[in-house]
N, C-alpha and C positions, 0 to 999 in steps of 0.2 A: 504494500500500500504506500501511494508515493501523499505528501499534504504537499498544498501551495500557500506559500506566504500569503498574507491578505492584507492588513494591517497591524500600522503602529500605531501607537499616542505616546508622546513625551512630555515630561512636565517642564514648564516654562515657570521662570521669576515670576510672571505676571500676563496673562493671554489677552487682557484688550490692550495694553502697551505694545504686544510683539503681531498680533492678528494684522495691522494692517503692513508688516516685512511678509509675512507669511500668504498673504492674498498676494504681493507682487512677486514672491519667489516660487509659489506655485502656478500665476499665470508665467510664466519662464519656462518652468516645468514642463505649460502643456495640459495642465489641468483646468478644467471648467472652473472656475471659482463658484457661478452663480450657483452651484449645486452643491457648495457646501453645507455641513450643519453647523447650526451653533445653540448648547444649550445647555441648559446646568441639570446636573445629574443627583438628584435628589439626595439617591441611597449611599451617592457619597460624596457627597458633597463638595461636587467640582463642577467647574467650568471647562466645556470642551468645546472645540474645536476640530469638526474634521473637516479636508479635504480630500472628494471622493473622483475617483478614479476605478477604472476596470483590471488596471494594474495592478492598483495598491490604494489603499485608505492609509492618510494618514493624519492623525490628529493631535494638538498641542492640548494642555490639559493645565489648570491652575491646581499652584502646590496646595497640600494641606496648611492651615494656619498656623501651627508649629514650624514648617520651615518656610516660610512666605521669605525670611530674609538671608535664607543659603541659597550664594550665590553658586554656579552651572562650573562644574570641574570635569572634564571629558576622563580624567587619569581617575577619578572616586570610583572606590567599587559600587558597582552598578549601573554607572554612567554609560550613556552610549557615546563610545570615545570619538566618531564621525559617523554620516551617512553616506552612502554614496549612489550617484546618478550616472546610469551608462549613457551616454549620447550618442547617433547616429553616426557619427564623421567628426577628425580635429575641427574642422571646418565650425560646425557646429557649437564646440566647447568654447571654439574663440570668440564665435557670438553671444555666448552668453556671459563671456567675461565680459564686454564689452556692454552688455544690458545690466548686470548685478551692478559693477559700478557705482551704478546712479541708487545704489540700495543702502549705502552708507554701513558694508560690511566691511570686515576684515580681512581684505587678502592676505593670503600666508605665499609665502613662497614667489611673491611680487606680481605671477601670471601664470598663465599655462603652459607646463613645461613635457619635456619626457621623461618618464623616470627607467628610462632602460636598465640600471644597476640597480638604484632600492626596490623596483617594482618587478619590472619585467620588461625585455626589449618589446618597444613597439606601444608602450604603456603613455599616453598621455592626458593631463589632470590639470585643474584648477583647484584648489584647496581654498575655503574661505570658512569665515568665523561669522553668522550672525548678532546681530544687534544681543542678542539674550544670552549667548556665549555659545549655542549649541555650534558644532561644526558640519563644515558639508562640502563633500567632493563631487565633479561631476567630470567625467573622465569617458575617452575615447582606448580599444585597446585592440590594434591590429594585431590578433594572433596569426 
């Protein structure tokens, strides 16, 4: 029996401070925005955030009010240490370096490079940090 990923949700600092990064980096993605959800979840008392996809659901989520003020450590156990996005073509990756930008994130690694020796030949990436700390690759890999 083979399962297929389906979705994630991540907790964020704070989801209406980060929700409108997350509405222009999921239209980048390629995702419908308008068919997101957004809605508080009673039984446990959070605030969600998905956007929906045939690919993948993915949703931001507000912390519990115990840790409202621990800030996003990628190396903490438990963290999700990056996520990462396959693109069509380098071609592709450079356009979206060139769209995130104007998103007031963090590049790492200054742009999109290859990573032929850390990664794999033929491997190439964008590494960026958004606004809430989470991180996010989105990478091309001609095997």
């Amino acid at each position: 029996m083979k399962f297929r990923f389906d979705h994630l949700q991540i907790t964020v600092p704070d989801v209406e401070k980060v929700e409108p990064f997350y509405d222009q980096l999921f239209t980048l993605l390629g995702f419908d925005v308008s068919q997101k959800y957004k809605g508080y979840l009673e039984h446990s008392d959070m605030l969600v955030v998905e956007y929906l996809d045939e690919a993948l659901d993915f949703g931001i989520c507000s912390p519990k009010a115990e840790f409202a003020d621990v800030s996003v450590n990628s190396r903490k156990p438990g963290a999700v240490q990056h996520l990462a996005f396959e693109a069509e073509s380098r071609r592709a990756v450079d356009e979206f370096f060139e769209e995130i930008q104007s998103l007031k994130v963090k590049i790492l690694h200054d742009r999109p490079k290859e990573y032929n020796e850390r990664i794999a030949p033929g491997y190439y990436a964008l590494f960026f940090e958004a606004p809430d700390g989470i991180r996010f690759e989105i990478f091309h890999y001609s095997k």
